[in-house]
Every structure is written in C-alpha cells, then in structure tokens.
C-alpha positions in Angstrom: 20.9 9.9 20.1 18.9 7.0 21.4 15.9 9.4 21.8 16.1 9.8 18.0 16.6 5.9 17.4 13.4 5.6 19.4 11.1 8.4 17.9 12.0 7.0 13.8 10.6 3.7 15.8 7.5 4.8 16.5 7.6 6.6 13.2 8.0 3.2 11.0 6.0 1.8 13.6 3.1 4.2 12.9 4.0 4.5 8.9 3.3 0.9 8.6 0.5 0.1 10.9 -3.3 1.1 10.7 -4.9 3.8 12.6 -5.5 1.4 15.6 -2.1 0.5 15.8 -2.4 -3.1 14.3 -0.1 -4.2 11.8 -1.3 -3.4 8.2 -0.3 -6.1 5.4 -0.9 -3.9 2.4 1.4 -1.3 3.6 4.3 -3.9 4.0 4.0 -5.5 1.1 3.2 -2.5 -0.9 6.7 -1.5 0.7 8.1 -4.2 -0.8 6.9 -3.7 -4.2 8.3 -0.6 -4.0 11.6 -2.1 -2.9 11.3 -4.8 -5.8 11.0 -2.1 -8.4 13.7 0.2 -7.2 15.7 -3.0 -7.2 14.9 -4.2 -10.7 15.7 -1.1 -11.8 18.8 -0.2 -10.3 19.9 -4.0 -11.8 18.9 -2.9 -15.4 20.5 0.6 -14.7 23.9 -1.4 -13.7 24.2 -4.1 -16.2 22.7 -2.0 -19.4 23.8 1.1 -18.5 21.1 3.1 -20.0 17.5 4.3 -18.0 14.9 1.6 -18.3 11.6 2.7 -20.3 9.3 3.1 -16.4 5.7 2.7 -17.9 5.8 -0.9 -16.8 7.5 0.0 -13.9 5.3 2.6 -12.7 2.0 0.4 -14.1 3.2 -2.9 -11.8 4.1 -0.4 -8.7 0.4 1.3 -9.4 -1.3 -1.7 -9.7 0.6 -4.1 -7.3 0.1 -1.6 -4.3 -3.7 -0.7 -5.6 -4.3 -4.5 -5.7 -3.1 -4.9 -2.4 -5.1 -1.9 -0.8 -8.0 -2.8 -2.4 -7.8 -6.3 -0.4 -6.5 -4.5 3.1 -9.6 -2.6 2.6 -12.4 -5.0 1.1 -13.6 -6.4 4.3 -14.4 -2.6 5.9 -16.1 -1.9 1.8 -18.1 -4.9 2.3 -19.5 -4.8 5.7 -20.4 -1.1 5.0 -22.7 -1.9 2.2 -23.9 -4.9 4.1 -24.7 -2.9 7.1 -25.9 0.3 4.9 -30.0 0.5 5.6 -31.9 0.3 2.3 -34.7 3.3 2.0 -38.3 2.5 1.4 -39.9 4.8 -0.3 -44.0 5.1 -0.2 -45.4 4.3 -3.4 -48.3 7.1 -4.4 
C-alpha cells in the first residue's frame, strides 16, 4: 500500500512539474482555476438547485489556464525568435 502512496507521488509530482522536473507555475495555478470553477459551480448547483448556463464557465477556465500557459511559456517563445538566424538573401 505504501508503494502505491509513493508511485501517485511521483505521479502528481510529474503531472505538475516541467519536463526537467522543476516546478511549473501554470500547471498549479491552472489547477486551481479548475478547482475554482468546479467550486463555483457546485455552490450555484447547491443553493439554486438548477445547472448553471457553463459558457462563462468553460470561457474563464479556457482563458484563465491559456493566459497562464501563455506566460509559463513566453520566455522559451521569446528567446526562440531572438536566437532564430535571419536569412540573407542575394539580391540579383
């Protein structure tokens, strides 16, 4: 059983760190959003007792954890272009 405990460890471990095994913000907090909504939800399901309308649901989780990639992985974007060699071509 503590084998177990240990592998879904190194599973969330894994899940929510980058591929060199540093901790990745976008991932957590796009966990959380995720969290948030399923929250929010679940509160409006409770008190109103009816199923919310989840465009604006689905729209804030889409654009919440897109937002947050897109900054996780701005810096990598950037210094790609930067470092990309521009072509010269011979003018005839």
């Amino acid at each position: 059983m503590k084998a177990a405990f240990l592998a879904f460890g190194r599973f969330v471990k894994s899940v929510f760190s980058e591929s060199d095994g540093s901790g990745s913000f976008s991932r957590v907090a796009g966990f959380c959003v995720v969290i948030a909504t399923i929250g929010w939800i679940t509160h409006v399901v409770i008190h109103a007792h009816a199923v919310p309308d989840l465009t604006g649901a689905s729209a804030f989780v889409t654009t919440g954890v897109g937002t947050l990639y897109g900054l996780n992985k701005a810096e990598a974007i950037i210094g790609a272009v930067k470092s990309t060699p521009t072509q010269n071509t011979p003018s005839s």
